[in-house]
N, C-alpha and C positions, 0 to 999 in steps of 0.2 A: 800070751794069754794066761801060765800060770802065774804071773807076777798078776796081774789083775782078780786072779782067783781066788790067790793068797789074801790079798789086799780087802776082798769084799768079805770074804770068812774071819776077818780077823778080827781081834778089839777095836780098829778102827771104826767100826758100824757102830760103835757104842760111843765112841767121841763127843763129848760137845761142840760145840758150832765153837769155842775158842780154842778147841785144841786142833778141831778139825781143821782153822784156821792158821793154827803153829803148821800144822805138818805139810800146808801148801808152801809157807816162807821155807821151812828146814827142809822141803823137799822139791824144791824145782821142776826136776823132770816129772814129777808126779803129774802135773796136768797131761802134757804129754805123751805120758802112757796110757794114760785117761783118752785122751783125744786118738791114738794110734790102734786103741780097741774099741773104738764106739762106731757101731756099726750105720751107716747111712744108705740112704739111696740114690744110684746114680741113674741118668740117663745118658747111656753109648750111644754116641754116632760112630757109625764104620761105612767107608768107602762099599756102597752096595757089592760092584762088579770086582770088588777084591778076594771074595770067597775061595776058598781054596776047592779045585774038581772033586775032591775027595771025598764032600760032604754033599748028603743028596740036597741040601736044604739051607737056610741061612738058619732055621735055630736049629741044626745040628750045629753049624760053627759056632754060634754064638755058645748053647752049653757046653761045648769042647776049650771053646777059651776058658772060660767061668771053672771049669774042672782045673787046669792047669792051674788056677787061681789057689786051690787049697789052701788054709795056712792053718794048724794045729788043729781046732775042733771045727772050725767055721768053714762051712763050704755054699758058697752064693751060690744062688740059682737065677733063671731066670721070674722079673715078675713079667713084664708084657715083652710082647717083640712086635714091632712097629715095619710097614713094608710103603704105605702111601704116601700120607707128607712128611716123614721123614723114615732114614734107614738106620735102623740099629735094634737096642734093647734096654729095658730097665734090669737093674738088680742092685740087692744093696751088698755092701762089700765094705771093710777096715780101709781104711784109708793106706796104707802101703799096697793094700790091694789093688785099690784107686788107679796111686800112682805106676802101679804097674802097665795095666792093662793099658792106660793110656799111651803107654810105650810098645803097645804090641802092634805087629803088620794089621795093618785095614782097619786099623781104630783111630778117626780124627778127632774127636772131642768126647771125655770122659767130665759129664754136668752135673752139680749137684742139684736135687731138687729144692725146691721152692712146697712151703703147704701155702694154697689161696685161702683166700675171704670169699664170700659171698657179698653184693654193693646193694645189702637192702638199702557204664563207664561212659563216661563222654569224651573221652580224648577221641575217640574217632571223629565226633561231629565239631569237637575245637579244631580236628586238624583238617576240616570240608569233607573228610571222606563219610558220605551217606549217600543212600539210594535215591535219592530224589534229586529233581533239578539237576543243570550242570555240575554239580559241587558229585555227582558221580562218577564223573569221565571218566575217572582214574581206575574206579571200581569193575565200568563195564568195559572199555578197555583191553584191562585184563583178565576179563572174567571171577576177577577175583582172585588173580594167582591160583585157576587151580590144577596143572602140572606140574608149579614150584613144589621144594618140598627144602621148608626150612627145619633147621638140626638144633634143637636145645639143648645145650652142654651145660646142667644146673643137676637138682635135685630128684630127678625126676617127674611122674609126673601120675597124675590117679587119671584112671583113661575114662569112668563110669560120669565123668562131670559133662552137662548137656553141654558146652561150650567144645565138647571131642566128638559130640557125634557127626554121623558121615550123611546123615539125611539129605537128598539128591544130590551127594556127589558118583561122578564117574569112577569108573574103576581104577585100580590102582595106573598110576605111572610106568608104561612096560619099562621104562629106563630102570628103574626101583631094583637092586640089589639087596636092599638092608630087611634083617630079622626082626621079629617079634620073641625076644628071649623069654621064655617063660618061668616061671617057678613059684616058688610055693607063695600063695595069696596073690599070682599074678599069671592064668594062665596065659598063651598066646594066644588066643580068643582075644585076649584084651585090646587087641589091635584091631583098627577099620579100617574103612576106606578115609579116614582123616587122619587118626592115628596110625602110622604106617609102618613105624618101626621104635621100637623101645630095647634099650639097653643097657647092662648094667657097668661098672668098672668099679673093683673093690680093692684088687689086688696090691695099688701099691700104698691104700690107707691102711691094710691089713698087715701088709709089710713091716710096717713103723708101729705100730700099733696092738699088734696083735688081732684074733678072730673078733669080729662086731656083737655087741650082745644084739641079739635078735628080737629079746621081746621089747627092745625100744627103736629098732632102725629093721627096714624090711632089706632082705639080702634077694632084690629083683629092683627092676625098676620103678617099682610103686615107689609116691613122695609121701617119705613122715614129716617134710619139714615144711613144704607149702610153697616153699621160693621156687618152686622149676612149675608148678602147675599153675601159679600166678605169671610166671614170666611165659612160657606156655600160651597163654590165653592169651595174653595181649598182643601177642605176632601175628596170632592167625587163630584166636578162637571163632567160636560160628557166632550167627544171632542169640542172643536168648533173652525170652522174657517171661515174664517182669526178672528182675537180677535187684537185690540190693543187699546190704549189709549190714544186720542187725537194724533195718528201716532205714539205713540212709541210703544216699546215691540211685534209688529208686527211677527205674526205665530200664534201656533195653543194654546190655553187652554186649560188646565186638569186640574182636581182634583188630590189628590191622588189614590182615589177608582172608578172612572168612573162610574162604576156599583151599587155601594152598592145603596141600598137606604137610603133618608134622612127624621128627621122629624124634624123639626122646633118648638122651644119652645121661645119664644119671652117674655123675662123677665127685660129688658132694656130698658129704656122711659129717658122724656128730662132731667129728675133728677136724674136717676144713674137708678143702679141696687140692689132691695132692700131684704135683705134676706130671708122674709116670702115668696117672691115669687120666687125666686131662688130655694130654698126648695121645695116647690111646684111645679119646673118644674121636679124636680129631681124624686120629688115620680110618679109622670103622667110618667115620663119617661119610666123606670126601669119599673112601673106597665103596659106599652103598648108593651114593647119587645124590646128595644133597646139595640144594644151590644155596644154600645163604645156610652162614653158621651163625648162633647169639649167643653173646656169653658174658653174662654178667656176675662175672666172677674176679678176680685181681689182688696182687701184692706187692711186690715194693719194686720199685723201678730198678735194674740192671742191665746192663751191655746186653743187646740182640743176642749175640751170640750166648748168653749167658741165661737167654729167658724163653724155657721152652714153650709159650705161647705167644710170644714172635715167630716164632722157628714153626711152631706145626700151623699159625697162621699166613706162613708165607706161603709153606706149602700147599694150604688151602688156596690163595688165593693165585695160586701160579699153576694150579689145574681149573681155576675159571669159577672158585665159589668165594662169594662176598662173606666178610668176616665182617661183622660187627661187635663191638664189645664196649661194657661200661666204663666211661671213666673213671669213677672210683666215689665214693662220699667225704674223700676226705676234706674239704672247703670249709670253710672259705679260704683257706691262706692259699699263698702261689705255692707253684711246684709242686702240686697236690696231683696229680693228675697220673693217672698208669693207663697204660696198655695204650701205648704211645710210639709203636711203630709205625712207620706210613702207611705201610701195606696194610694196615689194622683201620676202619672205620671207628673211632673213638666220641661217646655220647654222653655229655652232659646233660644236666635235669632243668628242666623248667616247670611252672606253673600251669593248673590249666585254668580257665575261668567256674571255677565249682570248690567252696568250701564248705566249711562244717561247725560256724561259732557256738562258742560255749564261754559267756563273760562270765568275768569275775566281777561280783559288786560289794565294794568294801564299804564296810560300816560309814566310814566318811562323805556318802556317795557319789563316790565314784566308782567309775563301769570299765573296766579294764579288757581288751580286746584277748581271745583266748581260741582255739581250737579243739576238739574232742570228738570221738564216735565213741557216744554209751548210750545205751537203751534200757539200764535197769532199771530197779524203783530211782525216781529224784528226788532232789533236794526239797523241802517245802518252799514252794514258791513267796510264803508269808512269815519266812521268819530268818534270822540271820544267825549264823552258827558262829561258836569259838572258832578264830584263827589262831596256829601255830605254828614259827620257823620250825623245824626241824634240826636245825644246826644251831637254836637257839637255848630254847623251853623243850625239845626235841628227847633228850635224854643222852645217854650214850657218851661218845666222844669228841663231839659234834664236826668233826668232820664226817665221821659215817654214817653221821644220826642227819647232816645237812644230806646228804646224796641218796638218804636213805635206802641203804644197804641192808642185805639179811639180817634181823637181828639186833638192829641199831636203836629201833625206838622203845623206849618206857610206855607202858598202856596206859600208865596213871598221867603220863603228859602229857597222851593223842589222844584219850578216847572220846569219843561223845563229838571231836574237832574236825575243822577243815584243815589239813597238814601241808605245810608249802615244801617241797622237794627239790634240790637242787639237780640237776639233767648231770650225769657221767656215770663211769666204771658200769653201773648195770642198767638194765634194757630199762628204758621208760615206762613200760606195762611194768615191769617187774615191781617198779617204787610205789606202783598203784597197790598190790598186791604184799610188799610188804607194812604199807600204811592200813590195808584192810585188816589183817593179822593181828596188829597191834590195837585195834578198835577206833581205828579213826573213821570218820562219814565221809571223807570227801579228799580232795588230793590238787592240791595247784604245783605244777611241772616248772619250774621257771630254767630260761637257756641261760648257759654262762657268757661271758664274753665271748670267749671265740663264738662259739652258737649263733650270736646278734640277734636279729629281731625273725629269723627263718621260722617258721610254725610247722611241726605235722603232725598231721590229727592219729589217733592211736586209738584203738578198738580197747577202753580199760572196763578192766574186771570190780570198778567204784566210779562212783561219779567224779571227774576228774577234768581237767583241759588242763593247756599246755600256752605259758605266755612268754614274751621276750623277752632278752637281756635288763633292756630299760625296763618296764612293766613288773619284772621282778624284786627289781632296786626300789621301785617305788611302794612295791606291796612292804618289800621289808624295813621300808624306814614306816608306812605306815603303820605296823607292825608295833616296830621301836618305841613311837609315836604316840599309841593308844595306852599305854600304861598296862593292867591287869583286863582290859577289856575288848582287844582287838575283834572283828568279829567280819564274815563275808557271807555268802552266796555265789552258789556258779546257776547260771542261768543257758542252758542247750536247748540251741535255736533250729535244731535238725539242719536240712541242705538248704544252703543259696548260691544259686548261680549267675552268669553275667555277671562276676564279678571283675572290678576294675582296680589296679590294674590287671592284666595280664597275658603275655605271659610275663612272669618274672624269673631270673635266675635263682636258683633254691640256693638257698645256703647253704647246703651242705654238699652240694655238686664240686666235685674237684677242680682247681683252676691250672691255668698253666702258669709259666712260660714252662714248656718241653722238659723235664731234665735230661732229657738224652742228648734230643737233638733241637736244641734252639730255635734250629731254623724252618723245622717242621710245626708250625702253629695247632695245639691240640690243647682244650678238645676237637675235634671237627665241626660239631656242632654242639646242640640241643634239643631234645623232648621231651616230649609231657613225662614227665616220673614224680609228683609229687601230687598225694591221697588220689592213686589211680584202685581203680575197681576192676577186678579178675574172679578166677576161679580160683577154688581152693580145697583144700582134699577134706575128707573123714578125720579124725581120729586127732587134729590139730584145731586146739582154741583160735577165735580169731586173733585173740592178745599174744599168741606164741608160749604161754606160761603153761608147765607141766599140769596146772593144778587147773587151767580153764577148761571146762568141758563141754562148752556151747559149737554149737553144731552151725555153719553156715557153708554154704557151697560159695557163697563169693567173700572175697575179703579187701580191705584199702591199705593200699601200703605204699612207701616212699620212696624212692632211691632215682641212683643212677641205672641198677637192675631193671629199674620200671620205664626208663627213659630207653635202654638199648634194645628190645626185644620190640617195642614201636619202630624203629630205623629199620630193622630185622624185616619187618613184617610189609615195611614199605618198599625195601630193597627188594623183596617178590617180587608186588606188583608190579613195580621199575622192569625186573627183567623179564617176567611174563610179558608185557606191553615190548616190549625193545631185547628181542631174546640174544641180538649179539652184541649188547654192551656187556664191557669188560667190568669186574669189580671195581676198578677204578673209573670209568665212567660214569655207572651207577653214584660212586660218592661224591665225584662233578657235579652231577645234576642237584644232585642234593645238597649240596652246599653254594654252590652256585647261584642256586634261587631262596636259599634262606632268608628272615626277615629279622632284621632288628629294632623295629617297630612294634609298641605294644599296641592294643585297643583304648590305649585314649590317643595316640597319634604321636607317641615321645618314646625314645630307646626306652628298651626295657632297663629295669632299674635291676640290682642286685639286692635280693631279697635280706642278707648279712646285715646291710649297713642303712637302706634306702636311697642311695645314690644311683646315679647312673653306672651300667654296668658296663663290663669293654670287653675285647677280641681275647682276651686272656680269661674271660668268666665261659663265654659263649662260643667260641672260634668264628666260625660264618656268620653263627647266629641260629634262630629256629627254624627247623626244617619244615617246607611247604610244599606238601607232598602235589598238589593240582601244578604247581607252576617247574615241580621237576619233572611231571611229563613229558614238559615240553620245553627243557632247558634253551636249546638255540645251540649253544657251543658246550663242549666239555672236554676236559683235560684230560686225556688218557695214558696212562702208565701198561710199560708191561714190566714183567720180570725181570729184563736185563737194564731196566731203569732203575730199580731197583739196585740193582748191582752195582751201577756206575754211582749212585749217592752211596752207599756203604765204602766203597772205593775215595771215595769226595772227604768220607766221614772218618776216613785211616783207619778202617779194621782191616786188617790183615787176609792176606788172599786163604788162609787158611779158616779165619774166623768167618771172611765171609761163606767160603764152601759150607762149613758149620751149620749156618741159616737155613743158604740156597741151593744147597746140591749141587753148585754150579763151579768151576774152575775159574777164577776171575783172571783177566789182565788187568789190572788197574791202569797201565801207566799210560793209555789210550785216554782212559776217564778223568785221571788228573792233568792230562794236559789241554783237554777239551777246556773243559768247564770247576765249578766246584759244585758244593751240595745244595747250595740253592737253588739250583738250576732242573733239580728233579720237577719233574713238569707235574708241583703238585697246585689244587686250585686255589691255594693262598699263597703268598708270599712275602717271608719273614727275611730279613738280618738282624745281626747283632755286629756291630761294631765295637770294638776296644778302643778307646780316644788311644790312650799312651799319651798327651799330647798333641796330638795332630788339632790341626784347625780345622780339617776338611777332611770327608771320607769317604768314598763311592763305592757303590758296587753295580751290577748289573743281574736284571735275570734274563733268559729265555726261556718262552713258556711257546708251545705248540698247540691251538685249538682245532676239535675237530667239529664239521657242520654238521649239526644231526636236525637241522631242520630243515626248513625248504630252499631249493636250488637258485640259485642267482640272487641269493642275498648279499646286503653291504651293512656291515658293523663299523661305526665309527667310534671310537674309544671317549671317555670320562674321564679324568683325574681327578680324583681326590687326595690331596699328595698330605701325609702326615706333617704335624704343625713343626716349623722350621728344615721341610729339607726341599729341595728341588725336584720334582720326579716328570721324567721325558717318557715316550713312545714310541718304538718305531716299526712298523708305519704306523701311521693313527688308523688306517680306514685299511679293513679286510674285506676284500669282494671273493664271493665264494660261487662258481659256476655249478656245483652240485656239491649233492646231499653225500659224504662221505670224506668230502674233500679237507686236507688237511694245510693248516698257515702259520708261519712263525709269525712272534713281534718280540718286541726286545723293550726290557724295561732299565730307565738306567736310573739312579737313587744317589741321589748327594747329599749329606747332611753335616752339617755344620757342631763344632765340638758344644755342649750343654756345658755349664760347672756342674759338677755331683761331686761329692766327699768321695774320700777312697774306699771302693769296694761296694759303691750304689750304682744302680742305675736308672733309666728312667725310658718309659714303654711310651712310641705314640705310634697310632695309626690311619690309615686311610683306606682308599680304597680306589681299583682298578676298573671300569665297569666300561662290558660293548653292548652296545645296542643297535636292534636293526629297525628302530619303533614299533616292533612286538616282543622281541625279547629281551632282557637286561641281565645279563652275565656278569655277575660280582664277583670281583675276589677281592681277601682281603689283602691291604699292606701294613706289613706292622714293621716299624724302625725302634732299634731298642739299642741305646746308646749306654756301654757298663766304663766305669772307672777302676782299673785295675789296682788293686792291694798293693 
């Protein structure tokens, strides 16, 4: 520590970036001293029942190791200590320190944390669930879900929005454990009979970070940011009407669950979302009674053992609460896709039938297709403004002046214009805001390539829309084109509904294949997350920009966020209706009866490119929440299935304890079967040619009858194009409701050519039917050519 001391007090802070540069070459171990005093935060796992008698408590043992830890000025403490779904403690510690403790009695895994992301109405009546007619069953049922009591692990949440109030619901749930934390600008009053519990977790952003300024983040669970009170709303907010935003999307708001109740776990502040406290919402959760957690939060994909939101959602779900969570927005490319454990319910975004056009009409006339929510003064409908690239006539450097970045535009080149903005580095409202600045009227948004032709409308602070890749290309050669006189119009059409197609896969939903585990098909699914309508707090523009000050209680926003807290809210009703299906049943059903059909009668397309979209964009496809009421069959997992695929998948009996708490024997599980055989509701290989002509595998999958008694399922093939696929037996007779049936699937596929190091995805599908029910799974065969 004083070589470090030295090193910060000394001329070296005064270095150039070329000398500072010599003394990394001339000085080698300098990083490494650097690295052996920078302080991080770990998460402890320790064998619970290894505590020594000595200590009344586990966090006496835990600060007594942490004391032993000392080294010169630095002495860790604890930030959380964790007793539910998992045992141990956070604290940050020097990296010798690390390595220490990891070598100490009753400590199995010493983790580094991870900071998360956050994965920024009519979806209820897109997805049947209304009060009226059959298309209610689901609703009345279950009453609404309202015993469940779903756990929102986001930003919090403003509890004063009419989408929380408790108007005729019953009294709290005696099961209900969990607090109303209170404090300043949040008392425990805040909480009702819908709102049931709110919580805050600051400790391990504050860790890394230092104390939060206060007068821009509240230090309780009220939301400055908006993303947990919109995510919030859409699980299980109540009716309310009229609901719109800034005039659009006008009618009524729901949740998915109206009734259930919520609690609020606020783990998301101005620097992310950081693991030690993520963890810690998990174990309060699960420890206060919560049956479904939603979490639309995520970052970069690593080993189970290595990802403590595998690890505290296994533990959720191996005391019997459904874990949902986003898949992530990073799409369209593959391998995009996080929070892709099994035990994890994973939801990509689809379309709903409700947009929000806003053309573009260029001087040339033509009407270019475009998206927007604004409501300020408009454009003169009778007259045509100057257009300007911004990375052209823009000013600046023209790269920053195209993406328009803080500070990039000349006013003398925008003002008085309509200014085309290229989409990256800052938030899309923002380029609106800084086009306004600079004096420009008006703001055309165009996606880049990766982007494609995906659209989402955005609440801006100028009259603005937003066009695609192609559509952009074309403005700017017409642009090019016009010489000294380019000139447009945006034209806002307010809301159109019944729109066709839909639904469609958003672009910007994350796709697969797996990077963990290949053979696990994720996302799971799909739902509505794109221009969804919710609730949304005080004191936050609907644009998200510092400087917006317009006040709305609902807001329309995008994501895979928006797509997970719908699954969330649906997994209630599922369990409310069917209270002893397992988490894993629940997302049987739900995938199981998913659709990949849009409303003109043709698979959904992938919003990115306009093609048809595949098991790699969707996984089942879109969830249909009427027909998972009453799935017929479903795949159930428990805990020690779980074990035996980790086992399948060569983590180490030590890494698997890590996860599951549990002591594994693997060599039972690898002689059985392999990882494909976890009896999950799709089923994936991958084959390595090497060579081979020919390549097989098999699954076992185990369905269980949850419908009615002395049924017969006879099986479907849809065998992917070029492989052979058998069943055995074809035909399942089920004498009652509970009763459980093996079949056996065998997969032969013959060698593709592909260059070295490609592969090539097909799929099909498995489906039983008893002429009421039709149980899909998917099969995907994905054939790689090794390097």
């Amino acid at each position: 520590m004083a070589m470090l001391q030295l090193l910060l007090t000394s001329s070296c802070l005064r270095l150039n970036h070329f000398s500072l540069l010599l003394l990394f070459i001339l000085s080698p171990t300098f990083a490494a001293h650097l690295e052996d005093y920078h302080i991080k935060t770990f998460i402890v796992h320790v064998q619970h029942d290894a505590k020594p008698s000595i200590f009344p408590t586990h966090t006496h043992w835990y600060q007594s190791s942490l004391n032993s830890l000392e080294e010169n000025t630095f002495s860790p403490s604890l930030i959380h200590s964790y007793s539910t779904v998992f045992h141990g403690f956070s604290t940050q510690l020097l990296a010798s320190q690390a390595l220490k403790l990891e070598s100490s009695p009753g400590v199995i895994a010493v983790i580094p944390e991870q900071v998360r992301q956050l994965h920024t109405t009519r979806s209820p009546q897109f997805l049947g669930l209304k009060t009226s007619d059959t298309a209610g069953q689901l609703l009345k049922e279950s009453d609404f879900g309202s015993d469940l009591v779903i756990g929102v692990i986001d930003t919090g949440i403003w509890p004063e929005r009419r989408s929380f109030n408790d108007h005729d619901l019953s009294p709290v749930p005696s099961k209900w454990k969990g607090q109303c934390v209170g404090a300043i600008g949040f008392p425990s009053t805040s909480c009702n009979r819908k709102l049931i519990g709110a919580r805050f977790f600051s400790s391990g952003y504050e860790a890394t970070n230092g104390p939060m300024n206060e007068t821009v983040e509240h230090r309780s669970p009220r939301d400055s940011d908006g993303h947990g009170t919109h995510t919030a709303s859409i699980a299980a907010g109540r009716y309310v009407f009229p609901a719109a935003t800034l005039g659009y999307a006008r009618g009524v708001a729901a949740g998915m669950a109206p009734k259930a109740r919520l609690a609020a776990y606020k783990v998301c502040w101005n620097a992310g979302c950081y693991d030690s406290d993520i963890l810690a919402a998990f174990d309060a959760a699960v420890a206060d009674g919560v049956d479904v957690v939603s979490l639309s939060v995520g970052g970069v994909v690593v080993p189970y053992h290595l990802d403590a939101i595998a690890i505290a959602a296994f533990g959720a779900s191996d005391a019997g609460v459904f874990v949902s969570a986003s898949a992530g927005n990073g799409g369209p490319g593959g391998l995009t896709v996080t929070n892709i454990a099994p035990w994890v319910t994973t939801v990509g975004a689809g379309t709903i039938d409700r947009d929000f056009p806003a053309e573009v009409k260029l001087g040339n006339g033509r009407t270019i297709r475009g998206v927007s929510i604004y409501s300020g003064p408009a454009l003169s409908p009778h007259r045509l403004y100057p257009l300007v690239y911004a990375g052209g006539e823009g000013g600046g450097d023209g790269y920053s002046s195209s993406l328009c970045l803080e500070g990039s535009l000349e006013p003398k080149d925008v003002k008085g214009k309509i200014v085309m903005c290229d989409r990256g580095i800052n938030s899309r409202a923002a380029k609106g805001e800084v086009v306004k600045k600079a004096g420009g009227v008006a703001m055309i948004l165009a996606n880049g390539v990766f982007d494609g032709e995906g659209l989402v409308a955005d609440c801006h602070v100028l009259p603005a829309t937003a066009v695609g890749a192609i559509s952009g290309d074309m403005i700017r050669r017409y642009i090019a084109s016009a010489g000294r006189s380019p000139k447009a119009s945006i034209v806002f059409k307010g809301t159109r509904l019944g729109v066709r197609p839909a639904p469609v896969v958003a672009s910007f939903s994350a796709r697969g294949p797996n990077p963990e585990s290949p053979d696990i098909l994720k996302p799971d699914i799909i739902a509505p997350g794109v221009n969804i309508l919710a609730a949304w707090p005080d004191g936050v523009g609907p644009s998200g920009i510092a400087s917006d000050k317009r006040h709305t209680e609902f807001n329309i926003l995008s994501g895979t966020s928006m797509a997970c807290p719908h699954v969330s809210g649906l997994a209630a009703l599922l369990k409310a209706a069917h209270p002893g299906w397992s988490p894993a049943a629940i997302r049987s059903a739900l995938t199981t009866t998913a659709y990949t059909i849009d409303n003109r009668g043709e698979t959904m397309l992938d919003e990115s490119t306009g093609n048809s979209s595949t098991v790699m964009d969707y996984g089942a496809g879109h969830v249909h929440p009427q027909k998972a009421m009453d799935p017929g069959l479903v795949y159930d997992i428990d805990s020690y299935g779980y074990v035996d695929f980790l086992c399948n998948s060569n983590y180490t009996t030590k890494n698997i304890q890590v996860i599951t708490r549990k002591n594994a024997d693997c060599s039972g599980a690898r002689k059985a079967g392999h990882l494909g055989n976890l009896n999950y509701p799709s089923l994936s290989v991958v084959f390595q040619q090497y060579g081979q002509h020919k390549m097989s595998t098999h699954f076992i999958r185990t369905v269980t009858n949850v419908g009615d008694s002395n049924s017969v399922y006879k099986v479907a093939i849809r065998p992917p194009t070029g492989t052979l696929v058998t069943v055995e037996p074809e035909k399942l007779a089920f004498r009652r409701t509970g009763q459980k049936l093996n079949f056996l699937v065998r997969v032969e596929a013959m060698e593709v050519k592909l260059s070295s190091g490609s592969s090539s995805m097909r799929s099909g599908a498995i489906e039983w039917s008893d002429g009421k029910h039709i149980v899909t799974s998917p099969l995907v065969v994905t054939m790689q050519q090794p390097l």
